[in-house]
C-alpha positions in Angstrom: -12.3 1.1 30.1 -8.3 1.4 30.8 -6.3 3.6 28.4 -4.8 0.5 26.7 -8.2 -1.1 26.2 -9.3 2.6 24.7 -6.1 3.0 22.4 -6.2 -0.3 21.1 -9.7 0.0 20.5 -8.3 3.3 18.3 -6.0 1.4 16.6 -8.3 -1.1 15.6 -10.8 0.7 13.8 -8.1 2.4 12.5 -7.0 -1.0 10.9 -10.5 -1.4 9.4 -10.7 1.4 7.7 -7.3 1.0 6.5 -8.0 -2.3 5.0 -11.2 -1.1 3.3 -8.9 1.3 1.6 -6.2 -1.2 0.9 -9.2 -3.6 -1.3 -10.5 -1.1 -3.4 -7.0 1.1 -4.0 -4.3 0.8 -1.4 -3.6 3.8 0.3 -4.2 1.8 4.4 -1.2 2.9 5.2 -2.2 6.7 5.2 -4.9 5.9 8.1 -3.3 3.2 10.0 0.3 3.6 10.3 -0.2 7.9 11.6 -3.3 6.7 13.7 -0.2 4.0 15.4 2.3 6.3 15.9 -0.1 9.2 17.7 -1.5 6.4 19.8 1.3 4.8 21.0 4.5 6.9 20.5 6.6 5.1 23.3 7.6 2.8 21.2 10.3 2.9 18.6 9.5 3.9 14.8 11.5 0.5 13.5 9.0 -1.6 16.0 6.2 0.4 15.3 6.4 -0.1 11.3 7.3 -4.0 12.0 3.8 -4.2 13.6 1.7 -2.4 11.1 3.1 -4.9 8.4 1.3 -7.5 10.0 -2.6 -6.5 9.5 -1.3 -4.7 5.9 -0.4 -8.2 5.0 -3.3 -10.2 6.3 -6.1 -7.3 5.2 -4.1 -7.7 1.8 -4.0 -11.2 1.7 -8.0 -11.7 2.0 -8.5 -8.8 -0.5 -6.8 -10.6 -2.7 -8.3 -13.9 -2.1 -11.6 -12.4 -3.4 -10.5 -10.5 -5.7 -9.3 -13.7 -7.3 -12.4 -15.6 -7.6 -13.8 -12.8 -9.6 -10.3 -11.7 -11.4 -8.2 -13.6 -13.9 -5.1 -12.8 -12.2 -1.8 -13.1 -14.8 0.8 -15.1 -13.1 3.1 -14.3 -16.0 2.9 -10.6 -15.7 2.7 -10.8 -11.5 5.2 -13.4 -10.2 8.5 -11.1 -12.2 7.4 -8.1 -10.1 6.3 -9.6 -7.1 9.8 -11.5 -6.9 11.9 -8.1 -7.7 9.7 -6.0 -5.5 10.2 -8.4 -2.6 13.9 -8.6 -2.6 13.8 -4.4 -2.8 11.4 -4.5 -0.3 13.5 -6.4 2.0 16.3 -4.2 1.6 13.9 -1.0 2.2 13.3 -2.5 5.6 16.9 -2.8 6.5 17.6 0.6 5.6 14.7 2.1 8.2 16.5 2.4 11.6 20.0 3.1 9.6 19.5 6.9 7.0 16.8 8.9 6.6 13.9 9.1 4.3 13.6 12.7 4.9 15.7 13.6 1.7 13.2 11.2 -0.9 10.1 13.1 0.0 10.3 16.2 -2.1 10.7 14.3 -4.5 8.0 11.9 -3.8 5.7 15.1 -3.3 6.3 16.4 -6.7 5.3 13.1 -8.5 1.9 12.7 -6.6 1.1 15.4 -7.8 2.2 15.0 -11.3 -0.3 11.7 -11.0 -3.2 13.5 -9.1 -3.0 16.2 -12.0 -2.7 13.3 -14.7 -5.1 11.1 -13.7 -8.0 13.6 -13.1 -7.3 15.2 -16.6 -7.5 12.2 -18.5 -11.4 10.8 -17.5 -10.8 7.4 -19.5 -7.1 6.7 -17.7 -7.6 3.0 -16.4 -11.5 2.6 -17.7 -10.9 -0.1 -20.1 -8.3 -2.6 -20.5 -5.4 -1.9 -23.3 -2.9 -4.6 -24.5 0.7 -3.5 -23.3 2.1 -6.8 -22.9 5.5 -6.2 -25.0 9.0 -6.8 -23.9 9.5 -2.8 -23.2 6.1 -2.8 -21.3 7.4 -5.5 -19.0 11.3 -4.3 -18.5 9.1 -1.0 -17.3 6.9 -3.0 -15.1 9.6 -4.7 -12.8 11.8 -2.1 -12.8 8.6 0.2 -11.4 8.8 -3.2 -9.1 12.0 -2.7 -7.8 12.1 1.4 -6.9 8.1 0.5 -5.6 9.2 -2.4 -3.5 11.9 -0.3 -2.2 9.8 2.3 -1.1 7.1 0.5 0.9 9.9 -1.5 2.7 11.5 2.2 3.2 9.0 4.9 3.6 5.1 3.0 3.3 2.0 4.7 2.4 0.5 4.9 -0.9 2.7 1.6 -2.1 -0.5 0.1 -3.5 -1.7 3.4 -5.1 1.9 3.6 -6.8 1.2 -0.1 -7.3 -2.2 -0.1 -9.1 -0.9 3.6 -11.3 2.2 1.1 -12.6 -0.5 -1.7 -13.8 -2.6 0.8 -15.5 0.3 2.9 -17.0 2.8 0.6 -18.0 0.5 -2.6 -18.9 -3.0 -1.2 -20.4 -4.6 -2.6 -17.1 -8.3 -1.4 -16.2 -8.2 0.5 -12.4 -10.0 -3.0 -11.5 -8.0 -5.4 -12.2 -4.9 -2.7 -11.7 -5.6 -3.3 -7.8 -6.2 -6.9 -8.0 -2.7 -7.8 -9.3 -1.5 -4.9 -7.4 -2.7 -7.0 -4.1 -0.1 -9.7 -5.2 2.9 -7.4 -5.6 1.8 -5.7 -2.4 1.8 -8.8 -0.5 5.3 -10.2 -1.3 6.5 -6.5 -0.1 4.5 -6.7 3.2 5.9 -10.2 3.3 9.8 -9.0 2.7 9.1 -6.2 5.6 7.8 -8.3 7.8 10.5 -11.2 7.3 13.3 -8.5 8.8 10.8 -6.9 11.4 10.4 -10.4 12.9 14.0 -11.6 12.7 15.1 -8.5 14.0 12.0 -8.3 17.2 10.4 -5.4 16.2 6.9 -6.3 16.0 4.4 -5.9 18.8 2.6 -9.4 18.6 -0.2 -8.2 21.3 -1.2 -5.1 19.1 -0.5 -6.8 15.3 -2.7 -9.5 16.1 -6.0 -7.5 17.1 -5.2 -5.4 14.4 -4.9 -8.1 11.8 -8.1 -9.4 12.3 -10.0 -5.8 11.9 -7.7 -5.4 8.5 -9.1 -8.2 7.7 -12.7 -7.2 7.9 -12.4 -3.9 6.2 -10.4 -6.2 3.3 -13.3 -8.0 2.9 -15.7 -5.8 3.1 -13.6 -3.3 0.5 -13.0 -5.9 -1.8 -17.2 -6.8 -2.0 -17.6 -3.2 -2.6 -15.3 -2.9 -5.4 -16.1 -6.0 -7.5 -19.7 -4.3 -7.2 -19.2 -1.0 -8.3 -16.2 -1.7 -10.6 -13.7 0.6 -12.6 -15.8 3.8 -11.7 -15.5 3.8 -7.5 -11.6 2.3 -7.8 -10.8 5.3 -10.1 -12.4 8.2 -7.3 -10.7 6.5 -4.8 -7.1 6.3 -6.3 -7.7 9.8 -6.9 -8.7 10.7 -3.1 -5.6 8.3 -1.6 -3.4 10.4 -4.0 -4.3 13.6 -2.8 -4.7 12.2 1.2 -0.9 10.8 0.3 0.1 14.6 -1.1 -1.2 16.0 1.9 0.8 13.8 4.3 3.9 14.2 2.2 3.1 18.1 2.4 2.5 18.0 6.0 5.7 15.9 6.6 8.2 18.4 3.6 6.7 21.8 4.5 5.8 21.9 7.8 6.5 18.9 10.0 10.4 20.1 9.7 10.3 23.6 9.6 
């Protein structure tokens, strides 16, 4: 087996496990996009984000798929965010090869841990579903669309997490059906990211594609999982993609830098 054969082959199951993540809480990001960079670092950062968009979406898009026959979805709650976190998305993504993201990760840091913290103190936080559906709850919502659709066009991993945390914050959602209508959201910002990567050529078609199919396998499987095991398993993950996202941004603040 010839080194490309053996680091795509890396990348790939990479990509599986990333979209297993991705069904049940989002959080692919953290195992795919690091796993792409150690393996093929030749390539620019701007090309190498354009490609990993391309499974992210397609593991995303069958998660959601079957999440759907199982999940009323609320088009009236989804479409608003989806649309505002697309546009911010899109203009994330222009900003990658043109200023830093450096500066917004302290910050970042700080509020994962502020969730992590939250979330494990309070032991019904997303368990059952609450009605929030008021004007205020909604203004909330897409503006946590906007600065979240920013953010995965910009910087990445841990936009579903952020994703699912709004749902079950801001509108009452359960963590279940938190990460199904996260999945829609999430989509439309992969979509926005991968609009620019293409128009601009930075996506490697020969290592997307592979990749896409593998995302799409873990997706599936992920999504069967967390229909089965419900509120309980999505909770315990969102927790552990939390604390893998702390660590990364730790990693990248204190010591990646220094």
């Amino acid at each position: 087996m010839d080194e490309v054969t053996t680091s795509l082959l890396i990348v790939c199951v990479a990509s599986f496990a990333a979209g297993f993540t991705d069904a049940i809480i989002g959080g692919g990001g953290l195992i795919q996009t690091p796993i792409l960079f150690m393996t093929f670092p030749q390539y620019a950062v701007a090309t190498l984000l354009g490609t990993t968009k391309i499974p992210s979406f397609s593991g995303t898009a069958i998660s959601l798929f079957q999440f759907a026959k199982h999940v009323k979805l609320q088009w009236k709650i989804i479409l608003p965010i989806a649309g505002i976190a697309f546009l911010s998305a899109m203009v994330g993504s222009s900003l990658v090869s043109k200023m830093s993201n450096e500066t917004f990760k302290p910050i970042i840091l700080i509020a994962l841990c502020a969730v992590a913290v939250y979330t494990y103190r309070r032991k019904n936080f997303g368990k059952h579903q609450e009605n929030k559906e008021t004007n205020n709850a909604m203004v909330k919502a897409v503006s946590s669309g906007l600065v979240i659709g920013f953010y995965d066009g910009f910087i990445g991993p841990g936009t579903g997490s952020f994703l699912v945390l709004a749902f079950v914050a801001l509108l009452g959602f359960d963590f279940l059906h938190a990460s199904a209508h996260a999945k829609t959201v999430n989509l439309a910002t992969n979509f926005a990211s991968i609009l620019f990567f293409i128009s601009t050529g930075h996506v490697l078609w020969w290592l997307a594609l592979p990749m896409a199919v593998c995302n799409m396998g873990g997706g599936l499987v992920g999504t069967k999982l967390a229909l089965l095991k419900g509120n309980t398993l999505v909770r315990k993950f969102f927790l552990a993609v939390v604390i893998l996202t702390i660590i990364r941004f730790a990693y990248d603040v204190l010591l990646k830098n220094n």
